[in-house]
N, C-alpha and C positions, 0 to 999 in steps of 0.2 A: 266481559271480554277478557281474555287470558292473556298476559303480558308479553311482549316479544320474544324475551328470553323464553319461554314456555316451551311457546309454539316454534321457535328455532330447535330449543333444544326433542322438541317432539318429532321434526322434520327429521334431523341430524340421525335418533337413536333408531328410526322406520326404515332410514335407509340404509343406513348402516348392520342394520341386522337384515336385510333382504341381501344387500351385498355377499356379509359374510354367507347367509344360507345360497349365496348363488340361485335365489328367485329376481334374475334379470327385469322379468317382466312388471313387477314391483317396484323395481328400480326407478324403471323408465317410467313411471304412472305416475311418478311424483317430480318431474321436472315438466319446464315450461318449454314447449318449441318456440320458434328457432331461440339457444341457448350458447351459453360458450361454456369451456374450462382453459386457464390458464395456469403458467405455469412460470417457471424461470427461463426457460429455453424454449418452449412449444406453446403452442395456440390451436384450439380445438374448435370450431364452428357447428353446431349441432344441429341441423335442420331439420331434420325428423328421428322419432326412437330409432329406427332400423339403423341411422346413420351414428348414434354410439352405444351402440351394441358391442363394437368389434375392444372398445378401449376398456367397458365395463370387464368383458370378459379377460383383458390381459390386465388389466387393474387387481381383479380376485387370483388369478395365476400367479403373477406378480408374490402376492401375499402370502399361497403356497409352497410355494418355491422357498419361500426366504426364511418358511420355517412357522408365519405364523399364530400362535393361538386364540389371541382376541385382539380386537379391534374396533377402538372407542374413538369415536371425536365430541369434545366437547364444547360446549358453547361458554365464551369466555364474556362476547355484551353482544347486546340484539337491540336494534331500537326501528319502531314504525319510521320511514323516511318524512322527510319534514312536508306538513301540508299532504302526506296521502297515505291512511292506514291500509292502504292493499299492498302496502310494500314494506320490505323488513331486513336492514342491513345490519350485516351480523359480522362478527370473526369467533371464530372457533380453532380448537390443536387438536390434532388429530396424530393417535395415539395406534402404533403396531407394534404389541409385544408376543414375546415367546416366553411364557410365564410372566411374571416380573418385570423382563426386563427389556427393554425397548430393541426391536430387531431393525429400526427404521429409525432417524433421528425425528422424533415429534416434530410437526413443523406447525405455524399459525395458516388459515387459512379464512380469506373470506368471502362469504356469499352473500346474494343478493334470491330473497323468496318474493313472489309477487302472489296475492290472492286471487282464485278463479273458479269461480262459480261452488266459495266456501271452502276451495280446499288449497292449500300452501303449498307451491310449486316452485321448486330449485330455477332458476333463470339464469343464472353466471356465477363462479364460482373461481378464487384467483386463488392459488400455492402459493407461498412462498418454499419452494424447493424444486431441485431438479428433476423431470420428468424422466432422466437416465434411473433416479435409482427408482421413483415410485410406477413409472410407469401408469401414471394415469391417465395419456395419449396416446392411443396406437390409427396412427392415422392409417385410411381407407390404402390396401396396395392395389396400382396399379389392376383396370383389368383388363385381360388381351383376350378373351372368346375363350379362354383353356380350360380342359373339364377340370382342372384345380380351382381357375377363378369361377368358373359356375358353382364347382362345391362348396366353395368358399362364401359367395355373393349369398346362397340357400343357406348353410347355416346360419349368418348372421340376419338373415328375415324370420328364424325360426325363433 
């Protein structure tokens, strides 16, 4: 059996390189429904893929915008939770530079993996940072029937 740190840190570098290449749908194959993300100011409730789609995608924008080149999180301690190896509580920093040097203040981060049928599934995941600057919550807007919110509703199913 491969030690928690391993398999966190195997979790961590999977998604984090589908993130950066913007395969969405890779993303989302490695989280557990219904899931949450928090933050310092925002609370995300995830109930199915289609429904954080919309934050993935302003999460990798986010990163564009700010300029930047790679983007590492790393796994600092992992350990199977007490009494049940299908579960794995970690904290990890997660790291946004522009060459060298950090575009994003690194912040601690920690998550919660649960095991599901062999394979390690992200289930809750808490920041310590504000979701103003990372933008890792872009909650669901409003929809009022408008061919904007249709268009809108259809990409994020796509």
């Amino acid at each position: 059996m491969m030690c928690p740190k391993d398999i966190y840190q195997a979790h961590l570098d999977a998604v984090g390189q589908a993130l950066w290449d913007m395969d969405f749908s890779t993303v989302l194959d490695h989280l557990h429904y219904p899931c949450f993300i928090e933050t310092d100011d925002a609370t995300l409730h995830i109930p199915t893929r289609e429904s954080y789609l919309p934050s993935l995608k302003s999460l990798r924008a986010n990163l564009t915008r700010h300029g930047v080149t790679a983007y590492y999180r790393i796994c600092r301690e992992a350990i199977f939770a007490h009494e049940d190896p299908n579960r794995i509580e970690g904290i990890h920093e997660v790291y946004a530079l522009s060459g060298a040097t950090p575009v994003i203040e690194p912040c601690l981060t920690q998550m919660t993996l649960i095991q599901r049928d062999e394979k390690w599934l992200g289930a809750g995941l808490r920041a310590a940072t504000s979701n103003t600057h990372w933008q890792l919550i872009k909650h669901p807007e409003p929809k009022n029937g408008s061919p904007a919110a249709t268009a809108e509703l259809k990409e994020t199913q796509s």
